[in-house]
OpenMM code with the backbone's topology and positions (N, CA, C; nanometers):
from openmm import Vec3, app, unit

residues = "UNK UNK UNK UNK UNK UNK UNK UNK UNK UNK UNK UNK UNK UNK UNK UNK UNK UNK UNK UNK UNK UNK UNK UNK UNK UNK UNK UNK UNK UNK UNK UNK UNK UNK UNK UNK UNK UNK UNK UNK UNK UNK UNK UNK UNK UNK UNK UNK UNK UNK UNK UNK UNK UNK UNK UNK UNK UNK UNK UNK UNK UNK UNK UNK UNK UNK UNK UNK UNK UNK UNK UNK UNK UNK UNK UNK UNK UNK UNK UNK UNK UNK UNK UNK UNK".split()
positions = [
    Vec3(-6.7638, -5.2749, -3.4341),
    Vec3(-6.7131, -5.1541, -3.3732),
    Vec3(-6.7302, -5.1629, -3.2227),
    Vec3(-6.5887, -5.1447, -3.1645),
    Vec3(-6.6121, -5.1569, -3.0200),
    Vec3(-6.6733, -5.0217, -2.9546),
    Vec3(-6.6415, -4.9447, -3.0149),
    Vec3(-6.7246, -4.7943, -2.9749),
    Vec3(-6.7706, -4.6835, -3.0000),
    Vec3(-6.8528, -4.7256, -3.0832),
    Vec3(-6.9251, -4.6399, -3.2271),
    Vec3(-7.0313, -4.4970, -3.1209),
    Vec3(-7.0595, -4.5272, -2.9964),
    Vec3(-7.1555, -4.4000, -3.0055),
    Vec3(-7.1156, -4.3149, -2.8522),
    Vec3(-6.9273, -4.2997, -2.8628),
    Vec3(-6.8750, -4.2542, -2.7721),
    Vec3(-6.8836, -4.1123, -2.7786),
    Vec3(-6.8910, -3.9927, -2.7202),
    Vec3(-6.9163, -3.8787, -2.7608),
    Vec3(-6.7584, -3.8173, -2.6491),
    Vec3(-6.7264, -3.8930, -2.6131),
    Vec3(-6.5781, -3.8503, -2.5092),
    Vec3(-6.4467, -3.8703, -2.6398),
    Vec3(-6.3295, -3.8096, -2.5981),
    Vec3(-6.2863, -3.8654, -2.7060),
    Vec3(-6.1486, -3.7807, -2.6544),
    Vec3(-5.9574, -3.8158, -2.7142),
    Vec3(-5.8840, -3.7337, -2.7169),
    Vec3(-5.8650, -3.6510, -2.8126),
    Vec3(-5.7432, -3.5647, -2.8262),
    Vec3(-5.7493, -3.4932, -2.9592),
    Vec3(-5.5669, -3.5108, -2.9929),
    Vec3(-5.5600, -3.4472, -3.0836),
    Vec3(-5.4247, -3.4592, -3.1409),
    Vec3(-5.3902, -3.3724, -3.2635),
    Vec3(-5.3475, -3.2556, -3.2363),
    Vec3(-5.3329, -3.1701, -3.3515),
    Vec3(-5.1778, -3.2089, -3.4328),
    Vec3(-5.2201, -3.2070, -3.5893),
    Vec3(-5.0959, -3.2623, -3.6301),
    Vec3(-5.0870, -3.1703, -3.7721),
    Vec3(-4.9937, -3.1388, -3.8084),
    Vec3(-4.9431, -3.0649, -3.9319),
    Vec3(-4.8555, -3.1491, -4.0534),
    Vec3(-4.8338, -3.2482, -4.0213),
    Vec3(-4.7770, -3.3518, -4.1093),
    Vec3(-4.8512, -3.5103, -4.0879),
    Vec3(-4.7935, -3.6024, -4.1591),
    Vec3(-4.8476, -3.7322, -4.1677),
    Vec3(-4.8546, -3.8174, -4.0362),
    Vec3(-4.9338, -3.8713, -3.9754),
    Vec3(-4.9640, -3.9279, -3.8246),
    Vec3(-4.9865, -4.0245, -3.8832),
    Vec3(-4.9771, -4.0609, -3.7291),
    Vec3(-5.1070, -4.2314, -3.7122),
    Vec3(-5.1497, -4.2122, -3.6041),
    Vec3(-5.2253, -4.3400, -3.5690),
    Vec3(-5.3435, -4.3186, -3.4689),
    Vec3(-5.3161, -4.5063, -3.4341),
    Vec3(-5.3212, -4.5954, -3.3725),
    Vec3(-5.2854, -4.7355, -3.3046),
    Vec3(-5.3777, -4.8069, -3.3269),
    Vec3(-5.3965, -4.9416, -3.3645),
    Vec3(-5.5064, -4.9937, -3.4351),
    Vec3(-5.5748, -5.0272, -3.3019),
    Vec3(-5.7321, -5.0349, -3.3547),
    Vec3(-5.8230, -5.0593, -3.2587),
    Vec3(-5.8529, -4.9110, -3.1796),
    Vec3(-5.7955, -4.7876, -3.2654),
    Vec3(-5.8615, -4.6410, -3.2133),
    Vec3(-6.0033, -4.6596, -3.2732),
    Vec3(-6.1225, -4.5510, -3.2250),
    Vec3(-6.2372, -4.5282, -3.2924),
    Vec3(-6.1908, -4.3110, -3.3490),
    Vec3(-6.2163, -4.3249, -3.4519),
    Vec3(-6.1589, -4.1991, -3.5104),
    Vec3(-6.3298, -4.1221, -3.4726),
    Vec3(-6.3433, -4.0034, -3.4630),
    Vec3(-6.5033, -3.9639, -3.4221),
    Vec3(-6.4703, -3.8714, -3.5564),
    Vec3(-6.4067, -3.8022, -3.5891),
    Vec3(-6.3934, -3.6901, -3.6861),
    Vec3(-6.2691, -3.5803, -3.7003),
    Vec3(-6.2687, -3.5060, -3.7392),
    Vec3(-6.1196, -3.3640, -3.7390),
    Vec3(-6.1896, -3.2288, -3.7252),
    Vec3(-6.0998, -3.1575, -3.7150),
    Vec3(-6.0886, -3.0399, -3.7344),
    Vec3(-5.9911, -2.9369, -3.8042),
    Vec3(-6.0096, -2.8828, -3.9094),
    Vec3(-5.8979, -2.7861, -3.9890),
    Vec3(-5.9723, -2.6614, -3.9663),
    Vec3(-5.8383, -2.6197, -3.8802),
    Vec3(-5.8282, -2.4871, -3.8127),
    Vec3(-5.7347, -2.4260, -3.9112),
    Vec3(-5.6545, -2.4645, -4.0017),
    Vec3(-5.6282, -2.3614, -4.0961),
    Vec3(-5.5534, -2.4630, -4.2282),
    Vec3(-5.5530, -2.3688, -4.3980),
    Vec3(-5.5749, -2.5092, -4.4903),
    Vec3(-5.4927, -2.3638, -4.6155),
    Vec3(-5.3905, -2.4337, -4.6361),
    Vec3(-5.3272, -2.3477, -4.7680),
    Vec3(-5.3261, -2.4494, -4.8922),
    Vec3(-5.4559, -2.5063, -4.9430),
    Vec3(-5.4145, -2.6154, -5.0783),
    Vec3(-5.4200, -2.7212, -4.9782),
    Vec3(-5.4621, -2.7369, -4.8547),
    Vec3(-5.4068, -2.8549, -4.8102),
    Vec3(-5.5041, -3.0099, -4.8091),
    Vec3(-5.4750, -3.1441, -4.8033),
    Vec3(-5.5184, -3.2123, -4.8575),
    Vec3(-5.5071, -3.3256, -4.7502),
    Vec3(-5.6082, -3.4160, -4.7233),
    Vec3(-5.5737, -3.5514, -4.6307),
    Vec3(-5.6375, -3.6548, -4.7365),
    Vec3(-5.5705, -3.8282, -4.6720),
    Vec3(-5.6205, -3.9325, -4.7317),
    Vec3(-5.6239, -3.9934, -4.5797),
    Vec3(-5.7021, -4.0322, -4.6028),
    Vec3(-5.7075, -4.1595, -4.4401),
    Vec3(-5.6699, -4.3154, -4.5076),
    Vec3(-5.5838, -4.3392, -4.4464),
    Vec3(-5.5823, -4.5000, -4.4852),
    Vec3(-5.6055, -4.5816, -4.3258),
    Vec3(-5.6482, -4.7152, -4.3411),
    Vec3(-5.6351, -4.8478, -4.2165),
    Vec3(-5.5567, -4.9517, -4.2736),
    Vec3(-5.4510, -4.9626, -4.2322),
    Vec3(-5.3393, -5.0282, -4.2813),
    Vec3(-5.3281, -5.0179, -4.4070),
    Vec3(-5.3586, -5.0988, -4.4822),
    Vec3(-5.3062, -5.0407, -4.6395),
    Vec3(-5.4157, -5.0221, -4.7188),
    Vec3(-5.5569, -5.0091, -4.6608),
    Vec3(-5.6948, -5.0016, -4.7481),
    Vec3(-5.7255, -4.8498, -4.6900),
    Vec3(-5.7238, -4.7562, -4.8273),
    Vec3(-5.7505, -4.6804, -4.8154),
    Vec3(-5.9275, -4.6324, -4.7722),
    Vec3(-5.9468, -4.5678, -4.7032),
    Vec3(-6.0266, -4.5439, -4.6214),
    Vec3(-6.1512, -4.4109, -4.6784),
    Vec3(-6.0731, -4.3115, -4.7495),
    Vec3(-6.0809, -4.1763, -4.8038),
    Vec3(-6.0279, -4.1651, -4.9701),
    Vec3(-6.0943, -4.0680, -4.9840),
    Vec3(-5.9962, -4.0636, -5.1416),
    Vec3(-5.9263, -3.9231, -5.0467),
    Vec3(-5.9059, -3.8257, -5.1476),
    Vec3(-5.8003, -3.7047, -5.1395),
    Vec3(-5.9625, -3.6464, -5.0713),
    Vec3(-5.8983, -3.5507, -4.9160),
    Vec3(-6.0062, -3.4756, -4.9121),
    Vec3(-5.9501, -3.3560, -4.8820),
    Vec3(-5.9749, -3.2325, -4.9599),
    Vec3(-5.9413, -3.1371, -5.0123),
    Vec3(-6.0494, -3.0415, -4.8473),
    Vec3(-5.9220, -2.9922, -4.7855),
    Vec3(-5.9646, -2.9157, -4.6498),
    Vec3(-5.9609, -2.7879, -4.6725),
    Vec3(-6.0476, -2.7174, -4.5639),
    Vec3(-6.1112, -2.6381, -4.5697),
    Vec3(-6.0929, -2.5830, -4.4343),
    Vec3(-6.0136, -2.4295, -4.3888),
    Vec3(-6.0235, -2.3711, -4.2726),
    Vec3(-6.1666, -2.3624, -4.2095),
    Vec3(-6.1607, -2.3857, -4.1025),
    Vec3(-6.2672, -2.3790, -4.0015),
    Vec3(-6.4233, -2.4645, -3.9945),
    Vec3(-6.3758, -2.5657, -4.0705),
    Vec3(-6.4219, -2.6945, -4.1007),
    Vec3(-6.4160, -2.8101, -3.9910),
    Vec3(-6.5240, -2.8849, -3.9396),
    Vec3(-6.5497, -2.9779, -3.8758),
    Vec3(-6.5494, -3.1187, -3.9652),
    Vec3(-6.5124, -3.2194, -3.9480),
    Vec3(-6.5398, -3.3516, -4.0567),
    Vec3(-6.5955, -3.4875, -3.9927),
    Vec3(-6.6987, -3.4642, -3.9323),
    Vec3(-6.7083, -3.5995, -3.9115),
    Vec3(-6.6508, -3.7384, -3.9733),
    Vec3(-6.5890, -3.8377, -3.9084),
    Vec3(-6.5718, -3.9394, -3.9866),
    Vec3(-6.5880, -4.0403, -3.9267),
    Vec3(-6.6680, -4.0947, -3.8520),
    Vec3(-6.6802, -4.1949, -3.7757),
    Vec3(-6.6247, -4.3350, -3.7732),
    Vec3(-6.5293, -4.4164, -3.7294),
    Vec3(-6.4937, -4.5267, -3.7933),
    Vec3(-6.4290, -4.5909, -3.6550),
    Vec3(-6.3807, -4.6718, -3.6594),
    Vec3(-6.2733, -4.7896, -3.5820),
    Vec3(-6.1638, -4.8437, -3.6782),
    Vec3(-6.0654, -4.7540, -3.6518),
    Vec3(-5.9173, -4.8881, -3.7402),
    Vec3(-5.8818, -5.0283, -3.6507),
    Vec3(-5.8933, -5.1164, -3.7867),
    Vec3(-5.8471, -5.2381, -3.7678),
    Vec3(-5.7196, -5.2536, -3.7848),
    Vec3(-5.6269, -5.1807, -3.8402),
    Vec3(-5.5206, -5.1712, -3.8602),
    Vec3(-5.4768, -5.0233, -3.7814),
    Vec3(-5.3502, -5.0033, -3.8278),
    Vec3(-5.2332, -4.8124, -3.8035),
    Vec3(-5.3655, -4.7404, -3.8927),
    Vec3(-5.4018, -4.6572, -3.8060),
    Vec3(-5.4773, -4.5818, -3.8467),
    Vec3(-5.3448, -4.4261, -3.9044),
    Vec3(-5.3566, -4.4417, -4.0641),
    Vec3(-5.2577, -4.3612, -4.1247),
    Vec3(-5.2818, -4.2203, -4.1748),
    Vec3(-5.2950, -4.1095, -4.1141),
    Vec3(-5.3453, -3.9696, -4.1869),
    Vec3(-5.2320, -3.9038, -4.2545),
    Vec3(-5.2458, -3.9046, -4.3853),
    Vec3(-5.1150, -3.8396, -4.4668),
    Vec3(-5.1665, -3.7243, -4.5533),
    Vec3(-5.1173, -3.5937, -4.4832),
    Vec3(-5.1445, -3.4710, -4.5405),
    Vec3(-5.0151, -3.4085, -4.5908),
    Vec3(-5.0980, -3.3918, -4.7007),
    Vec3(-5.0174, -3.2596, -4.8087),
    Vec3(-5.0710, -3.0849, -4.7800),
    Vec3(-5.0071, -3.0233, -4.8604),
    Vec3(-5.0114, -2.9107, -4.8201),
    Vec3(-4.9727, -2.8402, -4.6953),
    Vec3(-5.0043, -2.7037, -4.7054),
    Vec3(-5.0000, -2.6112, -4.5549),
    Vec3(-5.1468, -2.6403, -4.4782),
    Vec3(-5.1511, -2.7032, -4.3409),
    Vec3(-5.2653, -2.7284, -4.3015),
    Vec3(-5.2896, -2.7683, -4.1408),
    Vec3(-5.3582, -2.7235, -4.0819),
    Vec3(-5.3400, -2.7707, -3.9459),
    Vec3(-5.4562, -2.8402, -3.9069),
    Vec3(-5.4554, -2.9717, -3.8359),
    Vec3(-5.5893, -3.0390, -3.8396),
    Vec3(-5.5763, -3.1186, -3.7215),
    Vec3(-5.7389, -3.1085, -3.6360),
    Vec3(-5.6595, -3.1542, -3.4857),
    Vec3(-5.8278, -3.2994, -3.5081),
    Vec3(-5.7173, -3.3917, -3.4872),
    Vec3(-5.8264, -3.5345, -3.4426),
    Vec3(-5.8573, -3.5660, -3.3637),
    Vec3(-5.9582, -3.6178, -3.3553),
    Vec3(-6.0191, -3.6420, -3.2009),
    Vec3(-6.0856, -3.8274, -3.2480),
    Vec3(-6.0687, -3.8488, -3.1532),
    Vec3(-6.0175, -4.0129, -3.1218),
    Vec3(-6.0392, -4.0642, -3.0397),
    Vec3(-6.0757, -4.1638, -2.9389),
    Vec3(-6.0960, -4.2391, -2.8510),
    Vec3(-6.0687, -4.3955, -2.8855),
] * unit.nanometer
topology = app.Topology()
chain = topology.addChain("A")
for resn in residues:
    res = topology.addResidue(resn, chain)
    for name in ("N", "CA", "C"):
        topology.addAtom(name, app.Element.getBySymbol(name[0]), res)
């Protein structure tokens, strides 16, 4: 990990399926609002997450570095902002 104990970071609020550019460090999310709604994280094609079933006003740490397209594919009604460096 090129930068596991960065506490700076951008953000990126997204309501449908993103990515993130390989060689991001992901720090965690935020769901600011969640109707049923659902994320999987994948790094290129190895899934990363199983189904994680979100929760309004929820913080998620997830600490990691993609080696690959860092892939967030959400279902449901849901708004969730990443923060990234």
């Amino acid at each position: 990990m090129a930068n596991p104990g960065t506490e700076s970071s951008s953000a990126k609020y997204v309501t449908a399926t993103t990515t993130l550019p390989a060689g991001s460090c992901l720090l965690g999310f935020f769901c600011s609002t969640s109707t049923s709604g659902t994320l999987v994280i994948t790094d290129g094609a190895t899934a990363m997450s199983g189904t994680i079933a979100l929760t309004a006003g929820t913080f998620y740490p997830f600490p990691m570095q993609f080696a690959g397209t860092g892939t967030f594919t959400i279902a449901g009604t849901t708004g969730v902002t990443l923060f990234w460096s």
